[in-house]
N, C-alpha and C positions, 0 to 999 in steps of 0.2 A: 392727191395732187402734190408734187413736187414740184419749189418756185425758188431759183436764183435768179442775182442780180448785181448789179457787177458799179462800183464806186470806192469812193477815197473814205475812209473814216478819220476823222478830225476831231483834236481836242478844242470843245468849246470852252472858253476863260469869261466869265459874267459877270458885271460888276455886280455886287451888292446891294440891296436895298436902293434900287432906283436909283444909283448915284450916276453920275456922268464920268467918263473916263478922267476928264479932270480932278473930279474930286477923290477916285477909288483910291484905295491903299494896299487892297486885297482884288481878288478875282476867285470865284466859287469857277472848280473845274466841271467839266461835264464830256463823254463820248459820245459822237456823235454825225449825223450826216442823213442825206435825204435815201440812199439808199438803204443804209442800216437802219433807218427807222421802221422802213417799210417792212423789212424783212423781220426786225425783231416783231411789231404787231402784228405780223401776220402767221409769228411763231404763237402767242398770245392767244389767236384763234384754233389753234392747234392744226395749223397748216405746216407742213415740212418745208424747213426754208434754209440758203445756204447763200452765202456770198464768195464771189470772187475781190478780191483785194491783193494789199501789199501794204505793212506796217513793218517800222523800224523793227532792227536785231537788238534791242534794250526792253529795259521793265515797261516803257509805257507800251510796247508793243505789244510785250507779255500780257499785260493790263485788257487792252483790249480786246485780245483773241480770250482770254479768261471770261470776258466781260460777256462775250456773245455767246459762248457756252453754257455760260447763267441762264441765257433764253432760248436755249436749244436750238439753234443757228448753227449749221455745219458750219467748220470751219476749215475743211479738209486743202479748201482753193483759197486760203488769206495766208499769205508769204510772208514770212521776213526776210528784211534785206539790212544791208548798211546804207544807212541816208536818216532823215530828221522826217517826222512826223509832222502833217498842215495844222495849220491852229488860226483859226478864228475868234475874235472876239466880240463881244456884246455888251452895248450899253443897253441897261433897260429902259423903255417907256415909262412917262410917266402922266398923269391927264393928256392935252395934248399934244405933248413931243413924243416925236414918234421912235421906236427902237433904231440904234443905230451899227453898224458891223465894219470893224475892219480885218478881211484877208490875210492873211500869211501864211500860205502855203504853195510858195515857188521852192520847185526844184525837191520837191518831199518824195518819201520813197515810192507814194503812189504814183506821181506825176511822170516815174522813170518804169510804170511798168511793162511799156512797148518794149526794153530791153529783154523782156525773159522770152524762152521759147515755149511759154505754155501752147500747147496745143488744145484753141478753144474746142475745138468736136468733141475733144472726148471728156473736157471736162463739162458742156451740156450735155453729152448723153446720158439720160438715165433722170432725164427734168422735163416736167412739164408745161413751164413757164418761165419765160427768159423777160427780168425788168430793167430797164435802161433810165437815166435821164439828160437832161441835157448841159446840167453839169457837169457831169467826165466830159462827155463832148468839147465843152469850151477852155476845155483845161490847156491842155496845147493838140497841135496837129495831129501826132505821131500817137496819139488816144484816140483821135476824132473817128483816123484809119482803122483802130486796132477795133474800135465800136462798130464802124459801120461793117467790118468783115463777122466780128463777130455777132450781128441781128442775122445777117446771111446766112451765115451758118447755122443760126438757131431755126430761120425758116426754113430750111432746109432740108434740118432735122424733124420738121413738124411739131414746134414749141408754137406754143402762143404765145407773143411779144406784145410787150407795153410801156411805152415812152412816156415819162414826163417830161414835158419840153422845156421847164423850169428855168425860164430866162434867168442870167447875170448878170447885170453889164459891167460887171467887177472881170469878169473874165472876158470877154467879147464883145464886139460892137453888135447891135440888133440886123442888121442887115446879111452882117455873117452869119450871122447864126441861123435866119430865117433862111439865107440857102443852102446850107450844112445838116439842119435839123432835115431840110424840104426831102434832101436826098433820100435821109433815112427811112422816110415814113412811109417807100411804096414796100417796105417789109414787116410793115408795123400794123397791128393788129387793132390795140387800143391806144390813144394818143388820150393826155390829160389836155386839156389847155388848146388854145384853136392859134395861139400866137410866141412863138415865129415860125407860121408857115406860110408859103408863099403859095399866092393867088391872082399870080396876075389879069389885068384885062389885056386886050389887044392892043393898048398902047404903052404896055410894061409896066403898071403905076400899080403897086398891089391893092384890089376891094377893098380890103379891108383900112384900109388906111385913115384915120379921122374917127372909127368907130369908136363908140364910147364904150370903156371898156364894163360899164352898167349899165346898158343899152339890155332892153329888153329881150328875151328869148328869141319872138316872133320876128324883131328885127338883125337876128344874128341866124336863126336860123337857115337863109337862102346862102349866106356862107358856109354854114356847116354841109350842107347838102352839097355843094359844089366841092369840098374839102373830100369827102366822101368816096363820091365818085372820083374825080382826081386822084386820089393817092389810095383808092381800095380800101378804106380804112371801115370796122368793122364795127368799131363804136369809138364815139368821143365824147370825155367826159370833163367838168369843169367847174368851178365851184367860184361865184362873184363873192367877193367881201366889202361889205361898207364898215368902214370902220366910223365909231363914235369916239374912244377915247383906248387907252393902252388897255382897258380893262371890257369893253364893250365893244364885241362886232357882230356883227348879222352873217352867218351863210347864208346863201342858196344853192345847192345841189344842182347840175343838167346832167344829163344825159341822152347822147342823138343816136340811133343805130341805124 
């Protein structure tokens, strides 16, 4: 199996030893991102994996594409360009406060990569799995476009597609994105997460609205089921987390097909 997937890679900056942004003096760096993680672990399993990207024309560019070569991650479709690399930051948790993030990555060389004329066909041909998530999406517009042509074209070519819906509201309001991601998903094979998608009743107000997001299987089920059917979808999968403290949380695993 051959599996690309198409996002921003970002230097993550962390404080220290649990300190809070106030207090830090230093920041431990880190590369990083929801798509590259995917793809590097799934290089790990010794699955053929490749991203599409766009990283600065400087060392920390170089840095990166080095970086995913380390894990045997094509890197045939990750561009350089002129423009600044996104960076996020993190403060760590500690008992219970909870980890915190702040953004910056407006205007980075990923965010301008609607500019180039790659031609997505041919750079999916020759893959058997195309991964998305819903942050490129809420990055700006002219990505939202360049994503929702490129799932088309992967179904098209008969790739099997898989979205993380991976809400932000650093980037997007919830409403947006619940009708932006809703678009996508009649070409989307596997969806992570059941929320932001839209489900209306006959009086426009979405089901799921008020649902607790630890509500049991049994009672999110009749959602999934209706998700389903609605949008073709071919499995949905989803992971509840309770958290206890920065150092202790519970998964639970679903999966609906």
């Amino acid at each position: 199996m051959s599996f690309i997937t198409f996002g921003e890679i970002l230097m993550r900056l962390s404080t220290p030893n649990h300190q809070t942004f106030n207090q830090a003096q230093s920041f431990d760096t880190y590369y990083g991102g929801a798509e590259m993680n995917v793809a590097i672990g799934l290089s790990g399993l010794g699955i053929d994996t490749a991203m599409i990207s766009a990283v600065p024309n400087n060392d920390l560019g170089n840095q990166i594409i080095q970086n995913l070569k380390w894990y045997n991650v094509d890197t045939k479709h990750v561009s350089q360009a002129e423009g600044r690399l996104g960076l996020y930051f993190t403060e760590s948790g500690y008992a219970q406060r909870a980890h915190r993030f702040i953004y910056d990555r407006q205007m980075s060389t990923f965010s301008q990569f609607y500019h180039r004329d790659d031609d997505i066909e041919v750079i999916l041909k020759g893959h058997d799995w195309f991964h998305i998530t819903g942050i490129t999406a809420g990055l700006n517009n002219e990505l939202l476009q360049f994503l929702k042509k490129a799932v088309k074209v992967a179904k098209k070519l008969g790739l099997f597609v898989s979205c993380d819906l991976n809400f932000r509201a650093a980037l997007w309001d919830f409403e947006t994105a619940r009708k932006e991601m809703s678009d996508i998903l009649y070409d989307v094979d596997l969806v992570f997460g059941y929320e932001p998608i839209a489900l209306p009743d006959i009086e426009g107000h979405d089901q799921k609205d008020g649902l607790d997001r630890m509500a049991d299987i049994e009672e999110i089920q009749p959602y999934l089921e209706q998700i389903h059917d609605k949008y073709n979808i071919k499995y949905i999968a989803f992971v509840q987390r309770k958290i206890f403290s920065h150092k202790r949380n519970r998964l639970q695993g679903f999966l609906s097909t």
